[in-house]
Steps between C-alpha positions, in 0.01 A plus 500: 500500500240490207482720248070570446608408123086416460424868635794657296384350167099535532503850668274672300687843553775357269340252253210585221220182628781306693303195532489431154796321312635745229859408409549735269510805805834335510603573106658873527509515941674842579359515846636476849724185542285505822212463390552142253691261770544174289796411679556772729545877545720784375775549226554168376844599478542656855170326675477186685337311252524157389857406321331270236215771396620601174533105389136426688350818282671311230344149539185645583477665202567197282264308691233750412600503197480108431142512698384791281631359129603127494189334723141487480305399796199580690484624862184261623279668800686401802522654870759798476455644844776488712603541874637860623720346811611194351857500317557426197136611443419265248131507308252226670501257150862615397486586139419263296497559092326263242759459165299549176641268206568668197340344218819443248 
């Protein structure tokens, strides 16, 4: 069985414009555990959820991070579109970045 984690996380019931990428939703979450399903549902604690969650939150965050405050790049027009059936659904072009040089 699949989990409809695409429905679950753009139903607009639940999310303020859900097809629009705000991370910060995500700063202060007090909401269901049901209704954000990174890894899973439920308690974290109690749930069936995925045993490596709290160190994935973790390494996502410092990837973000590093993205966000160490690298400058560009995000050139490329095809982002992607398949609903096919899994991993993976954007057409991938995601490709262009690295800006700092001028030191």
């Amino acid at each position: 069985m699949l989990l409809d984690l695409y429905g679950t996380n753009h139903d607009p019931s639940l999310w303020t414009e859900p097809d629009t990428f705000h991370p910060d939703r995500f700063k202060d979450w007090t909401e269901s555990p049901f209704t954000f399903i990174p890894q899973g549902g439920g308690d974290v604690d109690f749930g069936h959820r995925c045993a490596g969650e709290h160190v994935t939150i973790a390494i996502m965050r410092e990837t973000i991070d590093v993205f966000l405050t160490r690298y400058r790049y560009e995000i050139p027009p490329q095809d982002l579109s992607y398949s609903f059936v096919d899994l991993p659904s993976l954007p057409k072009s991938g995601i490709v970045l262009t690295h800006i040089q700092e001028n030191e």
